[in-house]
C-alpha positions as CSV (number, residue, x, y, z in Angstrom):
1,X,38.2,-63.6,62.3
2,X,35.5,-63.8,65.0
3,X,35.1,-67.1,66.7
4,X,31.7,-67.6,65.7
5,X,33.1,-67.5,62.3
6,X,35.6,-69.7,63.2
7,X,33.4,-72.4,64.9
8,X,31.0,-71.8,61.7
9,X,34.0,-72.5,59.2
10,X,34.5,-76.2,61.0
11,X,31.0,-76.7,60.9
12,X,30.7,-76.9,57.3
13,X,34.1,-78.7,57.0
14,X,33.3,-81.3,59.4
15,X,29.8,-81.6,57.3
16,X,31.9,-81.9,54.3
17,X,33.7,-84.7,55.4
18,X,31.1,-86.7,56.6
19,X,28.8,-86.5,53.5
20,X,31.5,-87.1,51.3
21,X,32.3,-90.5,53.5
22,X,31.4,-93.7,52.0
23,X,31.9,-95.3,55.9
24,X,30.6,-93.9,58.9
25,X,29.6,-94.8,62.2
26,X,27.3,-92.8,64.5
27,X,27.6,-93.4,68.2
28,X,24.2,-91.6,70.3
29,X,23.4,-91.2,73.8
30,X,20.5,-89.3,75.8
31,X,21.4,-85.6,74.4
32,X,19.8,-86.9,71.2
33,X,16.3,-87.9,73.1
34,X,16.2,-85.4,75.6
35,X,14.9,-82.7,72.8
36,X,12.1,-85.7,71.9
37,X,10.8,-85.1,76.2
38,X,13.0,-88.4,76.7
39,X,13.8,-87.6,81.0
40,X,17.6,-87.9,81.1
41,X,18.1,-91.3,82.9
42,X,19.6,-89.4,86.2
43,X,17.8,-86.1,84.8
44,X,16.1,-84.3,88.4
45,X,12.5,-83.8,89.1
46,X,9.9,-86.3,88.3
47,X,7.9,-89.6,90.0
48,X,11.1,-90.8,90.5
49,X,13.3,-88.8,91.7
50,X,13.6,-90.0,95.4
51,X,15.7,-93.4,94.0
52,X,18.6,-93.5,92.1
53,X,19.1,-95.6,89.2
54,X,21.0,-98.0,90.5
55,X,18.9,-99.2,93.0
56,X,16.3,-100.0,90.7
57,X,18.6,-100.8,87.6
58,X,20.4,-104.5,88.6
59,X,19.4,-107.9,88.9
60,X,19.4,-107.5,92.3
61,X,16.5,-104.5,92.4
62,X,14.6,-106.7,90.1
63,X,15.0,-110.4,92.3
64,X,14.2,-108.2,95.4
65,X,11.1,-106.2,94.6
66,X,10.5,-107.2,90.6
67,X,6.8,-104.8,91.0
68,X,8.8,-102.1,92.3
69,X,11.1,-102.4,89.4
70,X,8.4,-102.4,86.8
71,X,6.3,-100.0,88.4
72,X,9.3,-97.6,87.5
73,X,9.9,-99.3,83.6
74,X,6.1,-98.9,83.2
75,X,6.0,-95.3,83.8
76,X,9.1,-94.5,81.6
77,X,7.4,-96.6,79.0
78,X,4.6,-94.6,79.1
79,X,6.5,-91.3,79.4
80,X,8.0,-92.5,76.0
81,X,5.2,-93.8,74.1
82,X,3.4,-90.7,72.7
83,X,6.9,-88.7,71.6
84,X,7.7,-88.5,68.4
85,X,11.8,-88.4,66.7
86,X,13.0,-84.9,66.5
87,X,15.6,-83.2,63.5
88,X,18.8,-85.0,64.5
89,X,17.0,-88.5,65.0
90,X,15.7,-87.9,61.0
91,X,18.8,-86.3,60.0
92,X,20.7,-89.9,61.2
93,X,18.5,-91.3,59.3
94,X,18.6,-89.9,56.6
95,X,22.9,-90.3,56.6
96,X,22.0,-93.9,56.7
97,X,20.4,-94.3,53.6
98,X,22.5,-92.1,51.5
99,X,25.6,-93.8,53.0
100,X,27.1,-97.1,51.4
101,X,28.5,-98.5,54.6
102,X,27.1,-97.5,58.2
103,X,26.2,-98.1,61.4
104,X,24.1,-96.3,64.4
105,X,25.5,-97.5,67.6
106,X,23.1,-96.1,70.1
107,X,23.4,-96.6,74.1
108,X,19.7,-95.3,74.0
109,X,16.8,-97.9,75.0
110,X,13.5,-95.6,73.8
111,X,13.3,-97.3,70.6
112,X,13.5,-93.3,68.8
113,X,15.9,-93.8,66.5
114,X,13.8,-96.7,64.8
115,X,10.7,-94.6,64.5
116,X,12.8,-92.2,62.5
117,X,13.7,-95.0,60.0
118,X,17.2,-96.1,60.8
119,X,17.8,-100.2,60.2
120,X,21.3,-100.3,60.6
121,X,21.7,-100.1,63.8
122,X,22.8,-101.7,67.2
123,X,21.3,-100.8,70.3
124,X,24.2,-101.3,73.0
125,X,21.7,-101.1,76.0
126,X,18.8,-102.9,74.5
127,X,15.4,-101.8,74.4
128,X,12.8,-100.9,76.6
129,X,9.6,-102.6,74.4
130,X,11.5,-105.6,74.5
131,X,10.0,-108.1,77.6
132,X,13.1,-111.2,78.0
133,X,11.8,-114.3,80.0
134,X,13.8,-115.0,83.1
135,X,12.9,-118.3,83.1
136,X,12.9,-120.0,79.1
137,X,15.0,-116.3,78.1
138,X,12.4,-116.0,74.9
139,X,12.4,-112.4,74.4
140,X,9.8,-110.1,72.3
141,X,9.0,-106.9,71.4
142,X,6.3,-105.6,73.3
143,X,4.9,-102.0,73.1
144,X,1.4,-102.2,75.0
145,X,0.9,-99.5,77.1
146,X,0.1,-99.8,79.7
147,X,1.0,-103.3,80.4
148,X,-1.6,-105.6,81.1
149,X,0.0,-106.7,84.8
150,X,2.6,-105.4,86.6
151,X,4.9,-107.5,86.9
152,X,4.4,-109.3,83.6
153,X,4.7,-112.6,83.3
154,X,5.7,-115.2,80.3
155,X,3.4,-117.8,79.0
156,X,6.0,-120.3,80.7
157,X,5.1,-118.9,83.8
158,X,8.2,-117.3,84.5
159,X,8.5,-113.4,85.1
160,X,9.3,-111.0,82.3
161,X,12.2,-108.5,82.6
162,X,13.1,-105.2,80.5
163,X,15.1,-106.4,77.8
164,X,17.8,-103.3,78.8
165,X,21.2,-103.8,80.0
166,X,21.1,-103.6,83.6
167,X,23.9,-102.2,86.0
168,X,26.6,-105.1,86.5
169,X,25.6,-106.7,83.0
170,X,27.5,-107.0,79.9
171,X,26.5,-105.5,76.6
172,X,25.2,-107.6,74.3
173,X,28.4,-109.5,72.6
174,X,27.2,-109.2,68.9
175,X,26.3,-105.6,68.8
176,X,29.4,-104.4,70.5
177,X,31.3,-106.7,68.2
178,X,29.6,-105.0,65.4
179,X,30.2,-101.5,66.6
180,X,33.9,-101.8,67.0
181,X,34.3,-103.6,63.6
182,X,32.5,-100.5,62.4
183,X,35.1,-98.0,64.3
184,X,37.8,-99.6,62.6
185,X,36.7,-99.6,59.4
186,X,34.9,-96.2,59.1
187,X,36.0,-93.2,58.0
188,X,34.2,-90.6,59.8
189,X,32.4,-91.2,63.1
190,X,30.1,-88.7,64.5
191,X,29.9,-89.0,68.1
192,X,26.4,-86.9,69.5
193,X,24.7,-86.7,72.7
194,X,26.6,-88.9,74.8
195,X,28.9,-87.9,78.1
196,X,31.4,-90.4,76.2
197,X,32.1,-91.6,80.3
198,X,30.2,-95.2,79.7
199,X,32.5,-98.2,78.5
200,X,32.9,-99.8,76.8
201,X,31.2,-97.5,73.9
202,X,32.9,-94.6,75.1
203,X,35.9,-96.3,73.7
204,X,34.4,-96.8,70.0
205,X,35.7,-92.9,68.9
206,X,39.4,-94.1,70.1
207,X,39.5,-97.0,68.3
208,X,38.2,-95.3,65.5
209,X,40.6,-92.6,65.6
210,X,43.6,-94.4,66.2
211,X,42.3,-96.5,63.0
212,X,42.3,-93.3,60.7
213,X,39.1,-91.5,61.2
214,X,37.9,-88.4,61.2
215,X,35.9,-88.0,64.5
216,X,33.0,-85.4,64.9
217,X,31.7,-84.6,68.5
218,X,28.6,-82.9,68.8
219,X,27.3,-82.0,72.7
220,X,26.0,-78.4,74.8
221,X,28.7,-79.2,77.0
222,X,32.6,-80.6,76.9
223,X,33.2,-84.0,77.2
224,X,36.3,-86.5,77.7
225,X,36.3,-86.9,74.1
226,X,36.2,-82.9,73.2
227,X,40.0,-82.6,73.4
228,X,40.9,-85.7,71.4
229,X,38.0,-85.0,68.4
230,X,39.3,-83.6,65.1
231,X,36.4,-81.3,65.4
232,X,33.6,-81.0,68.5
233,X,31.2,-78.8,67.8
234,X,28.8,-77.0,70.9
235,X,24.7,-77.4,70.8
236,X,21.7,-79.7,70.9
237,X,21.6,-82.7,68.7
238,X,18.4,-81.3,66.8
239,X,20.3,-77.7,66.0
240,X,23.4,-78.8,64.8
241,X,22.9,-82.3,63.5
242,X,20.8,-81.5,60.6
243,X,23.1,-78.9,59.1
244,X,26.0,-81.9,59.0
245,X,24.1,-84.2,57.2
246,X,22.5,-81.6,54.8
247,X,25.0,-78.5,53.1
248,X,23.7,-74.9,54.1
């Protein structure tokens, strides 16, 4: 049998599985966005490409030089703002509402997966419309672009920050509590788009698999995770995705 029968053969089998599941947890990362024009957060090329992210990305960046900081979330906001969901982001979507129990754990902040339609959902690294106080720590979605000033301020008085999960910051406590609750109790988790290197939600397919489940990777390239997934499966988000959630 030639291997791309082979491959094709686990394809539909993993599909199988996951539309027959009644709990399922989806973990994304950039892979899914980067077919939407999302840049890949340490992607080359760009405005810019002369700092790294985290010089820019900490508390520290932000406490030092707050309109340097913003100058750079204001332009990824507006790099982000006219694209539009592609197949896999409507295909996760559509999983969702056909599946009893689910959840989309995604360590993507460009607010993409929403715009598709998916509800259940935790975003482990926040959100880049959301503007958090650092002085009365209101937060609010905001999704003006551009921004009005750079750096905005809060009606308090106080600068505003990108409610994102900085370098040196914990996730937020609820949604990873969520997510692993959701690992242990699913049945199959598909795993797409994500370098599965970043903990603590690099650790959700472990727990999951070591609690019974059936584990689907989907990625162009091998991963950490590639040699421990029941199946892991190589392509973009957007050409393989789609045929999982619907039969061919």
């Amino acid at each position: 049998m030639h291997v791309s029968s082979i491959v094709a053969e686990r394809a539909a089998a993993a599909g199988e599985r996951l539309r027959a599941a009644r709990r399922v947890l989806v973990l994304t990362g950039a892979g899914v966005s980067a077919e939407s024009g999302v840049p890949t957060f340490r992607g080359p090329g760009g405005l810019w490409r002369q700092y790294r992210p985290e010089d820019l990305a900490t508390e520290e960046a932000f406490a030092r030089d707050p309109s340097l900081v913003w100058e750079w979330y204001a332009w990824r906001r507006e790099t982000i703002a006219p694209l539009r969901p592609n197949d896999a982001h409507r295909a996760i979507a559509v999983l969702e509402g056909r599946t009893p129990e689910f959840l989309l754990a995604t360590q993507n902040v460009d607010g993409l997966h929403a715009t598709a339609g998916s509800s259940r959902m935790v975003e482990l690294h926040g959100t880049i419309w959301s503007l958090r106080c650092t002085g009365c720590r209101r937060e609010a979605e905001d999704r003006r672009v551009p921004l009005p000033e750079l750096p905005p301020r809060c009606e308090c008085g106080a600068l505003l920050r990108p409610g994102v999960v900085w370098f040196g910051e914990a996730l937020p406590q609820e949604a990873l509590e969520r997510a692993f609750e959701a690992a242990r109790a699913a049945e199959v988790v598909l795993v797409v788009g994500t370098s599965s290197l970043v903990y603590p939600a690099a650790a959700l397919p472990q727990v999951a698999r070591a609690a019974g489940a059936f584990v689907i990777e989907v990625n162009p390239e091998a991963t950490p995770l590639s040699e421990t997934a029941d199946v892991s499966l190589r392509g973009t988000a957007a050409s393989v995705v789609p045929g999982l959630v619907e039969a061919r």
